[in-house]
mmCIF file of the N, C-alpha and C atoms, coordinates in Angstrom:
data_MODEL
# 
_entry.id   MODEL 
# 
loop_
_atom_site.group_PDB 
_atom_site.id 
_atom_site.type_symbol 
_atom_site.label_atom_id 
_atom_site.label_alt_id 
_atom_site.label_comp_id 
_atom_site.label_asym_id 
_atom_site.label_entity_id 
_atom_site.label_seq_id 
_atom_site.pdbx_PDB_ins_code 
_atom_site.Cartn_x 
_atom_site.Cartn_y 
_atom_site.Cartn_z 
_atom_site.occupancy 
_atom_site.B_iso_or_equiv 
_atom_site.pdbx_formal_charge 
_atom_site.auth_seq_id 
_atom_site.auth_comp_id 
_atom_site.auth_asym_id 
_atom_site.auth_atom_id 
_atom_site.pdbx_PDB_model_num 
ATOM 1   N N  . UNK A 1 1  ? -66.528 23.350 29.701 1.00 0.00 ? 1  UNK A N  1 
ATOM 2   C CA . UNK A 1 1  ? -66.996 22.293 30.570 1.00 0.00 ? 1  UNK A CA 1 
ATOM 3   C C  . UNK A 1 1  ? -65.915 21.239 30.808 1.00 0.00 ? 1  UNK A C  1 
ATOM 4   N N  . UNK A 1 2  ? -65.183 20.844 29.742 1.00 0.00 ? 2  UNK A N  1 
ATOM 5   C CA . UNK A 1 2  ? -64.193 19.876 29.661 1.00 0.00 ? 2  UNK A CA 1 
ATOM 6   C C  . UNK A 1 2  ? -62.484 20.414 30.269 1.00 0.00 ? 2  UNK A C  1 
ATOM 7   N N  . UNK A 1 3  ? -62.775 21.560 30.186 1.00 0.00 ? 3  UNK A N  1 
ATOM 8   C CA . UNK A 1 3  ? -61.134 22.387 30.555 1.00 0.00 ? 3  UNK A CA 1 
ATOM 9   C C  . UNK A 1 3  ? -60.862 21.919 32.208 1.00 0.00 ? 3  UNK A C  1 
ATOM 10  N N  . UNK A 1 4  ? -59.000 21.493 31.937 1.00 0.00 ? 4  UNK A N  1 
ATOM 11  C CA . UNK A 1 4  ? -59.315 20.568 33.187 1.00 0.00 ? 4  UNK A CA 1 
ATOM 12  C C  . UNK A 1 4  ? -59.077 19.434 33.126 1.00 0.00 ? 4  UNK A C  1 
ATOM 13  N N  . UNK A 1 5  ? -60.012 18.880 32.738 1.00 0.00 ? 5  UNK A N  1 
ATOM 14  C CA . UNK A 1 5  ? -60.753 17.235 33.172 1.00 0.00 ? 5  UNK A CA 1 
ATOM 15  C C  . UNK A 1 5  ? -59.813 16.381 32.085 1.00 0.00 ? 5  UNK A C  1 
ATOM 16  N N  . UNK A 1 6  ? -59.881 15.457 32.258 1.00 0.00 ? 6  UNK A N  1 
ATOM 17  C CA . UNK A 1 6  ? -59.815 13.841 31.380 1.00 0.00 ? 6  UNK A CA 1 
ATOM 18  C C  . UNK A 1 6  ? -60.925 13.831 30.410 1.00 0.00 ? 6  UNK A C  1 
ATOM 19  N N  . UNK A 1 7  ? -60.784 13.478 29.484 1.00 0.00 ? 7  UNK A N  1 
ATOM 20  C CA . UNK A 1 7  ? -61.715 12.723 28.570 1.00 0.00 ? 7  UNK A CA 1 
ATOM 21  C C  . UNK A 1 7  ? -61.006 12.206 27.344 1.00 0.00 ? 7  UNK A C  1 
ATOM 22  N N  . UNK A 1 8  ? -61.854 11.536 26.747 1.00 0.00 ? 8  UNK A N  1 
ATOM 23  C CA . UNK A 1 8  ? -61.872 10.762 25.405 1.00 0.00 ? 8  UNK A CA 1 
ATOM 24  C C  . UNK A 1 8  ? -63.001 11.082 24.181 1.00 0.00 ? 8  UNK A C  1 
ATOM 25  N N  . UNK A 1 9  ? -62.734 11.444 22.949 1.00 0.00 ? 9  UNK A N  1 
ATOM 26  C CA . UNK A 1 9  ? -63.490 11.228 22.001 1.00 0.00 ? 9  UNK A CA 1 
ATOM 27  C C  . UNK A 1 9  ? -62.814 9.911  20.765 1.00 0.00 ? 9  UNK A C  1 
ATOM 28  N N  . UNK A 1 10 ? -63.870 10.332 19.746 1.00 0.00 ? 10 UNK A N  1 
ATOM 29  C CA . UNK A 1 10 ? -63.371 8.961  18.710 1.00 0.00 ? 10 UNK A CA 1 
ATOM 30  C C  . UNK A 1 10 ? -62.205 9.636  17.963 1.00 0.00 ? 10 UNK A C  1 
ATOM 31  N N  . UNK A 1 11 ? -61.223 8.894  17.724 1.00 0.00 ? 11 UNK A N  1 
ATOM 32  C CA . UNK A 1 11 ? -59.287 9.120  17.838 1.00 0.00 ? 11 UNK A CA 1 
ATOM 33  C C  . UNK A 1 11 ? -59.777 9.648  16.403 1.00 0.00 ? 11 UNK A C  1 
ATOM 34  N N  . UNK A 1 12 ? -60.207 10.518 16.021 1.00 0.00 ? 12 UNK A N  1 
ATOM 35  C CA . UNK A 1 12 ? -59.496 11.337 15.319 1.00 0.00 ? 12 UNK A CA 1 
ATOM 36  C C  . UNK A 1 12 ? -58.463 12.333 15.152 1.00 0.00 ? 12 UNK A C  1 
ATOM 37  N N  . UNK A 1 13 ? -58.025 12.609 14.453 1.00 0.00 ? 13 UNK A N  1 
ATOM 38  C CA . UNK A 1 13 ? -56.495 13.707 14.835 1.00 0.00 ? 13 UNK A CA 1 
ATOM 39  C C  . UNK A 1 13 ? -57.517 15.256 15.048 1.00 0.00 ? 13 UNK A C  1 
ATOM 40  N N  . UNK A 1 14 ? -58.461 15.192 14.313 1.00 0.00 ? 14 UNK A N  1 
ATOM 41  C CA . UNK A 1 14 ? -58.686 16.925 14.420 1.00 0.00 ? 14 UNK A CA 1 
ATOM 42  C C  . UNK A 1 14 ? -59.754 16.549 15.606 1.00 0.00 ? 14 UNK A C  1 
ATOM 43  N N  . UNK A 1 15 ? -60.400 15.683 16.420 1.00 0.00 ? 15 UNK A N  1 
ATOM 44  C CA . UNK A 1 15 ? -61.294 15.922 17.224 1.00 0.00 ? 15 UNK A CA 1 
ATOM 45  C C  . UNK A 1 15 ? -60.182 15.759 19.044 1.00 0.00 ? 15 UNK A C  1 
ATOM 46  N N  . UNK A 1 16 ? -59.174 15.217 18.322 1.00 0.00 ? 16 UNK A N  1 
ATOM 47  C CA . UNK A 1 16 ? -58.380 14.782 19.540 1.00 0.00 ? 16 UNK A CA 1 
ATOM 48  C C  . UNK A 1 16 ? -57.581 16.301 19.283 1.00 0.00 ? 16 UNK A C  1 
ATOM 49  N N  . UNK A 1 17 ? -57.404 16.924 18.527 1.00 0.00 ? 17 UNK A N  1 
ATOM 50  C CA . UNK A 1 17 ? -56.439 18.281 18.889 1.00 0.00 ? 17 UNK A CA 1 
ATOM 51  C C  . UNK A 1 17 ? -57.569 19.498 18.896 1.00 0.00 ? 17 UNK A C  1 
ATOM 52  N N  . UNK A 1 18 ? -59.075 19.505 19.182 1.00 0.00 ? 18 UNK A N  1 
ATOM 53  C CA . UNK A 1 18 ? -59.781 20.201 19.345 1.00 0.00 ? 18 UNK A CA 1 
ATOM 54  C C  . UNK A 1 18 ? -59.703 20.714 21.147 1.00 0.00 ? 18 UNK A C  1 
ATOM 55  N N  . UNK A 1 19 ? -60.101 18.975 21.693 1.00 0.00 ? 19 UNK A N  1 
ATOM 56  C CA . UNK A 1 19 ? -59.588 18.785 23.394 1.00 0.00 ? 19 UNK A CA 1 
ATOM 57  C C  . UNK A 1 19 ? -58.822 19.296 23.756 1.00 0.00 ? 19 UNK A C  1 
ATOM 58  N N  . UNK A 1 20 ? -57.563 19.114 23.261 1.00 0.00 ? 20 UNK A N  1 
ATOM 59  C CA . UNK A 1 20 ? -55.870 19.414 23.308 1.00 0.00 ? 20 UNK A CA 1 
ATOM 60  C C  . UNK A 1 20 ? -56.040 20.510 23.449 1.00 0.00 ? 20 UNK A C  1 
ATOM 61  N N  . UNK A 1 21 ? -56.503 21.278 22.421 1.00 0.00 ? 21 UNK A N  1 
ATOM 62  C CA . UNK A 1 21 ? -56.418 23.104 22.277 1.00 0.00 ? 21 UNK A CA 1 
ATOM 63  C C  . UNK A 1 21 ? -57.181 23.945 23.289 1.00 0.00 ? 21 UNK A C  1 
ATOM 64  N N  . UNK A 1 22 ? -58.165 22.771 23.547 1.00 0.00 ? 22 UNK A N  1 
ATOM 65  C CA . UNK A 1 22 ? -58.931 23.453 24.643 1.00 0.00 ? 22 UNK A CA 1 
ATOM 66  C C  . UNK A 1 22 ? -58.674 23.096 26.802 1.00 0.00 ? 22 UNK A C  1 
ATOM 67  N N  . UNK A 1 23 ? -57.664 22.743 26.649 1.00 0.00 ? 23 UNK A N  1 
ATOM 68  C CA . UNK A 1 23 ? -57.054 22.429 27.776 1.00 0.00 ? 23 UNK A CA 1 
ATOM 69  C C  . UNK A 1 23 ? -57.643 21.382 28.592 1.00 0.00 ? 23 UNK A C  1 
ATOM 70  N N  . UNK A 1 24 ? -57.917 20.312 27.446 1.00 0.00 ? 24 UNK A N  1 
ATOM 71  C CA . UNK A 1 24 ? -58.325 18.899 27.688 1.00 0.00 ? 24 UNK A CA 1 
ATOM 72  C C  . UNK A 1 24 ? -57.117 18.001 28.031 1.00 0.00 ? 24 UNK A C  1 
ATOM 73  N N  . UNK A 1 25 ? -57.417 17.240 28.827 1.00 0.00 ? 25 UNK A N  1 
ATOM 74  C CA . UNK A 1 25 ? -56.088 15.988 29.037 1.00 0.00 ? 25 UNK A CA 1 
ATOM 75  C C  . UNK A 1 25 ? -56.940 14.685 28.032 1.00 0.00 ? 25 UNK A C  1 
ATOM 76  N N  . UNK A 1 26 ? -56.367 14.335 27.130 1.00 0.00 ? 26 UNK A N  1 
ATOM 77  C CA . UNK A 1 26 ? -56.931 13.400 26.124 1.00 0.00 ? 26 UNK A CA 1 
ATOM 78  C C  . UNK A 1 26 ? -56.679 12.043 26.668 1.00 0.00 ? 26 UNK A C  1 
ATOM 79  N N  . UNK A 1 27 ? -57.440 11.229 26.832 1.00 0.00 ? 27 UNK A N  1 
ATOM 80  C CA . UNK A 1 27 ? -57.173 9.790  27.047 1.00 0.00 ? 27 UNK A CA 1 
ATOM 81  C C  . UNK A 1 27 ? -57.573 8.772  26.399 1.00 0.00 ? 27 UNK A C  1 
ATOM 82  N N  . UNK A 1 28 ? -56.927 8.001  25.572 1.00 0.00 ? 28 UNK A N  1 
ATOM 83  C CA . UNK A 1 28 ? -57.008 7.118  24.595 1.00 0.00 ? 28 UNK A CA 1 
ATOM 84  C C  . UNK A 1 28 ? -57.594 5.712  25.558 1.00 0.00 ? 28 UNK A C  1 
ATOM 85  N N  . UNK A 1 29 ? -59.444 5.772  25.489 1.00 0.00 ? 29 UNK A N  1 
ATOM 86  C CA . UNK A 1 29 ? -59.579 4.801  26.257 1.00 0.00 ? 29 UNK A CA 1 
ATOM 87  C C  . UNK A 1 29 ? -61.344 4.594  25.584 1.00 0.00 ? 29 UNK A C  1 
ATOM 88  N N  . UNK A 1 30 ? -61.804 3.572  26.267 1.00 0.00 ? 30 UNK A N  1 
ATOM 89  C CA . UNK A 1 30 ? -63.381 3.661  25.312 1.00 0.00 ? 30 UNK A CA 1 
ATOM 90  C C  . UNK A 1 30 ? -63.905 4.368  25.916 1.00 0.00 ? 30 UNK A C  1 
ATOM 91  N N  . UNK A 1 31 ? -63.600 4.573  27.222 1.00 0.00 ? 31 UNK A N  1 
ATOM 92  C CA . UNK A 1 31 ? -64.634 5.996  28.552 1.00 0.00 ? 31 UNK A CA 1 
ATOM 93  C C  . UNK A 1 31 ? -63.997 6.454  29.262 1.00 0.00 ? 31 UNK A C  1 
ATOM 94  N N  . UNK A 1 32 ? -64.535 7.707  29.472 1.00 0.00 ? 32 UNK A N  1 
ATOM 95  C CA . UNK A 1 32 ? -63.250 8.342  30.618 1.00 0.00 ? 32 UNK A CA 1 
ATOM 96  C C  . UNK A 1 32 ? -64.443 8.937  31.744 1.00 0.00 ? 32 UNK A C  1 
ATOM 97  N N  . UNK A 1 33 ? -64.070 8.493  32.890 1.00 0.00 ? 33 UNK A N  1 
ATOM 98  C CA . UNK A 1 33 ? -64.622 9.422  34.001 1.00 0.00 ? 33 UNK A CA 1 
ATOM 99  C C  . UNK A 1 33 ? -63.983 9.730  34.783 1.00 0.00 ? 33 UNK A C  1 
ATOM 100 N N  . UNK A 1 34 ? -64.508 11.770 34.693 1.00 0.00 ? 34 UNK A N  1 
ATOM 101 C CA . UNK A 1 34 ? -63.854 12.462 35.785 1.00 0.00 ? 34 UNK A CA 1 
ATOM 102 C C  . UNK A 1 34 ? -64.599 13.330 36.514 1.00 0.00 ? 34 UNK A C  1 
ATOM 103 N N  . UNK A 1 35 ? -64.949 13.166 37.642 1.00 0.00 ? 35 UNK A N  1 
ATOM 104 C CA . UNK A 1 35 ? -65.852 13.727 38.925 1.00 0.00 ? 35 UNK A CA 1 
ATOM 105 C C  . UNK A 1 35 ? -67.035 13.311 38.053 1.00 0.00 ? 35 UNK A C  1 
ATOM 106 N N  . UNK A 1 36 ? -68.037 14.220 37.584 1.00 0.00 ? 36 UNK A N  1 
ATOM 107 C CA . UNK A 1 36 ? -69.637 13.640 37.318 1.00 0.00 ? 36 UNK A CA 1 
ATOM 108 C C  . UNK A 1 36 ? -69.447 13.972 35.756 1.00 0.00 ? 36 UNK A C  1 
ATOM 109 N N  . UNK A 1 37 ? -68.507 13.813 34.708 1.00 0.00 ? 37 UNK A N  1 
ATOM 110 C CA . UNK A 1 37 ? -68.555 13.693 33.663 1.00 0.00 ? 37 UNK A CA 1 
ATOM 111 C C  . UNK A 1 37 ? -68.205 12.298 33.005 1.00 0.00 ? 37 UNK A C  1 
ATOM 112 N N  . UNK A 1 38 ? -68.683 11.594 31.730 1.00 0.00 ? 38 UNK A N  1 
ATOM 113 C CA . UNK A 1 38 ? -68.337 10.597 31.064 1.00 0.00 ? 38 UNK A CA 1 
ATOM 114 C C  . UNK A 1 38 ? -68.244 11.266 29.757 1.00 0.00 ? 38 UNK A C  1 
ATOM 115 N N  . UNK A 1 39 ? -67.230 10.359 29.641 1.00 0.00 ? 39 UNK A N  1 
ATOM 116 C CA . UNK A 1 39 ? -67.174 10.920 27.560 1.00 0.00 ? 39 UNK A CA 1 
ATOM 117 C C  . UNK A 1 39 ? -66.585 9.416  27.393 1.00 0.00 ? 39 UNK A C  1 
ATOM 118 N N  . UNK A 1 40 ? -67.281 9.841  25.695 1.00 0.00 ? 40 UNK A N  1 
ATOM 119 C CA . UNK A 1 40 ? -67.353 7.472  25.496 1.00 0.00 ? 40 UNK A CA 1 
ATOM 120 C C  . UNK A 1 40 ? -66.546 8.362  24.018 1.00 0.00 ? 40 UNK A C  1 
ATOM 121 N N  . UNK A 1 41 ? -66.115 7.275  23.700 1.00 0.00 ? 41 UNK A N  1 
ATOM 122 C CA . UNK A 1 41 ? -65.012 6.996  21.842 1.00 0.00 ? 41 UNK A CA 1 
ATOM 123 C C  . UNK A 1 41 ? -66.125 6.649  21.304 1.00 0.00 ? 41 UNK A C  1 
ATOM 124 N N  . UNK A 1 42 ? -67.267 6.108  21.056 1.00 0.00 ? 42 UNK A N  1 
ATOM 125 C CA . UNK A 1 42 ? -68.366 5.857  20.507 1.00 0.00 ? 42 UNK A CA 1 
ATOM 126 C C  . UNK A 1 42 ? -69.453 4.895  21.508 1.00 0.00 ? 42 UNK A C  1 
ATOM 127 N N  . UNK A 1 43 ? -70.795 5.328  21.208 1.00 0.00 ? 43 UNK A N  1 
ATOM 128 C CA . UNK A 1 43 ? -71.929 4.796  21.774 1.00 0.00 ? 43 UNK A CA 1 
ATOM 129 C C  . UNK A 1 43 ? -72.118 4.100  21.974 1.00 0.00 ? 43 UNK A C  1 
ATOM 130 N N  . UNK A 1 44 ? -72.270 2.946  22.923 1.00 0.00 ? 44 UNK A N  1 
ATOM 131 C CA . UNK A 1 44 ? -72.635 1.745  23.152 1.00 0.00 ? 44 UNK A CA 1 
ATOM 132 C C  . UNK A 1 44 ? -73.163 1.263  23.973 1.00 0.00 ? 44 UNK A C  1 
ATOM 133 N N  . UNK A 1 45 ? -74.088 0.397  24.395 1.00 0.00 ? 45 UNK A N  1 
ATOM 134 C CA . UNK A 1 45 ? -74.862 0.045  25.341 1.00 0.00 ? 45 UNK A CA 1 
ATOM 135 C C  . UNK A 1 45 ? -73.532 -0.817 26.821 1.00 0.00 ? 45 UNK A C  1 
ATOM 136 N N  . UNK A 1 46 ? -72.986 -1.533 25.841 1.00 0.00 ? 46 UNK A N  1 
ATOM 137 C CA . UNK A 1 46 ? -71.908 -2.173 26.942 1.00 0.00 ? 46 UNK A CA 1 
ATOM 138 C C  . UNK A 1 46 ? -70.766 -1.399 27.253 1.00 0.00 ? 46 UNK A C  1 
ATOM 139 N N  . UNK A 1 47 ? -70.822 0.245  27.249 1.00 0.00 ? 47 UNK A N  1 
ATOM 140 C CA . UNK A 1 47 ? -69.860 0.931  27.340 1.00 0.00 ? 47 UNK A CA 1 
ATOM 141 C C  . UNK A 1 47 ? -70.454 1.727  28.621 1.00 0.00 ? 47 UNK A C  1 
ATOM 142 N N  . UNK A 1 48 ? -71.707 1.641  28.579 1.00 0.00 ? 48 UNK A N  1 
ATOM 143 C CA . UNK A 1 48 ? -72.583 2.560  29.083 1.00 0.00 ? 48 UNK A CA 1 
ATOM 144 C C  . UNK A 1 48 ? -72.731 2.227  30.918 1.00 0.00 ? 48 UNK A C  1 
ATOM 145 N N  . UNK A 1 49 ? -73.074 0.494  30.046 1.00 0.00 ? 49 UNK A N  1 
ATOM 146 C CA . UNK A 1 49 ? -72.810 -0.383 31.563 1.00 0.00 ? 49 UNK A CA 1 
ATOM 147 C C  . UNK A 1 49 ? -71.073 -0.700 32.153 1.00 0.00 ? 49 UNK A C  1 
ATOM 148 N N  . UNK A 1 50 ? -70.715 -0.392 31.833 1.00 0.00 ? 50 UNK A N  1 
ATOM 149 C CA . UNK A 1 50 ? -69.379 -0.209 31.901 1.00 0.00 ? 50 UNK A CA 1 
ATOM 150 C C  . UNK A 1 50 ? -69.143 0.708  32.480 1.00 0.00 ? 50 UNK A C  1 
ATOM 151 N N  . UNK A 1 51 ? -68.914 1.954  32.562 1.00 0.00 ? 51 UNK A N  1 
ATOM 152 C CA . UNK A 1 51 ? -69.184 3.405  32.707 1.00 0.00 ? 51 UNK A CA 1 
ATOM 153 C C  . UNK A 1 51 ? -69.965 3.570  34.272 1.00 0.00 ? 51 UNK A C  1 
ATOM 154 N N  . UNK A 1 52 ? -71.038 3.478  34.214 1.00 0.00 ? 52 UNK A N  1 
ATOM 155 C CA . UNK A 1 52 ? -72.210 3.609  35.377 1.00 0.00 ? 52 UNK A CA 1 
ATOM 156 C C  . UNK A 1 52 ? -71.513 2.401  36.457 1.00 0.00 ? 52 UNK A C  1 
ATOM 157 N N  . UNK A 1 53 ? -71.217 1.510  35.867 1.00 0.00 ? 53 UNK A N  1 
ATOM 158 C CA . UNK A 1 53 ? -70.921 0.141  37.409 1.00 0.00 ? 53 UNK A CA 1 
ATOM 159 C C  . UNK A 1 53 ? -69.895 0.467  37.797 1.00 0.00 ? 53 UNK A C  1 
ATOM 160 N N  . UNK A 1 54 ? -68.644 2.031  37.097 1.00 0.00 ? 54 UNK A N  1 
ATOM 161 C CA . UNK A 1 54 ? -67.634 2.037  38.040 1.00 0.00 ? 54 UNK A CA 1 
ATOM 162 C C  . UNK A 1 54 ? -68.277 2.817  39.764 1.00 0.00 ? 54 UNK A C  1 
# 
């Protein structure tokens, strides 16, 4: 689903070279959106609204 695209998870080394391996472009950011996907570094309500108002 992610192969391709941009995203972000929480900066761990083995969850950030899981992406990597899977032909993720990793982006060190609190959200990443690309076409109709979001991926957040961790859950948050003001991440969420953040996210949706782009």
């Amino acid at each position: 689903m992610l192969r391709g695209r941009k995203a972000t998870v929480y900066p761990t080394t083995d969850l950030i070279n899981i992406l990597r391996n899977n032909g993720v472009d990793y982006v060190n950011e609190d959200f990443v959106i690309d076409n109709n996907v979001v991926t957040l570094k961790r859950m948050a309500v003001e991440f969420l609204t953040k996210a949706l108002s782009k």
